[in-house]
N, C-alpha and C positions, 0 to 999 in steps of 0.2 A: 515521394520523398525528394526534398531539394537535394541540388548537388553539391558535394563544399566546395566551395570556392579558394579559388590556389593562391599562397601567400606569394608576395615578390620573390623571394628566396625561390621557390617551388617552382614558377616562373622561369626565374633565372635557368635553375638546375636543368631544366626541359630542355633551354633555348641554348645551354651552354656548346653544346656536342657540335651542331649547326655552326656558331660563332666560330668553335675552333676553326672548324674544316674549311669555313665563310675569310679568317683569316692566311690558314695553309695556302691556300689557292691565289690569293695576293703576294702573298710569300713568290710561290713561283713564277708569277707574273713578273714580280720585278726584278728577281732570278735570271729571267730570260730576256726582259729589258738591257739588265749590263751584261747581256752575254757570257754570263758565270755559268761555268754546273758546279754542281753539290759539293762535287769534292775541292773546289775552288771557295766556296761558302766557308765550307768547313771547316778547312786551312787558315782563313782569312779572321773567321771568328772562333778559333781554338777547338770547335765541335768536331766531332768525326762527322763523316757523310750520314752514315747512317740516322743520325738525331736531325739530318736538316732534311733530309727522306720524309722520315715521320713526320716534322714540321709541314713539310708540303702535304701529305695524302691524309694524314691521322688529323692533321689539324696541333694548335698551339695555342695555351694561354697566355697574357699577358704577364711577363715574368721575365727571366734571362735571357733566358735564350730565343725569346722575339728579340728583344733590345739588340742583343749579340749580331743575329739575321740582319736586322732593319739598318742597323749600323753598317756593316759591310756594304750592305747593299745603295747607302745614300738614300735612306727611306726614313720618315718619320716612323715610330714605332708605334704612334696613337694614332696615326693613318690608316696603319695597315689594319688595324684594329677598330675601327669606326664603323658604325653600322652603318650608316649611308656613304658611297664613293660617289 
């Protein structure tokens, strides 16, 4: 029996969990570039620590609260987001 084969969406969905965490850990990167911690992020972009926490280890969609991050931090937000660096 053939296997079905996975639509882009299905793809996507697989690959998304990866991308987040692919992004969180750029997050921190350049986190530790301007010599910020979290609770300085957070401050800076209205978030509690907590949510910029997650953003580093859980991983982050492209949404707010990258823009929010990427912004304080003097990062492009489609950067941090790019599958090739």
């Amino acid at each position: 029996m053939a296997k079905k084969q996975q639509t882009v969406y299905e793809r996507y969905a697989a690959e998304e969990p990866a991308r987040r965490r692919m992004i969180g850990a750029r997050i921190r990167e350049a986190r530790l570039r301007a010599r910020m911690t979290q609770i300085d992020v957070a401050s800076a972009a209205g978030l509690n620590q907590q949510r910029v926490s997650e953003a580093e280890n859980v991983g982050v969609s492209i949404g707010p609260v990258l823009y929010a991050i990427a912004d304080v931090l003097g990062e492009n937000p489609l950067a941090l987001a790019a599958s090739e660096q």
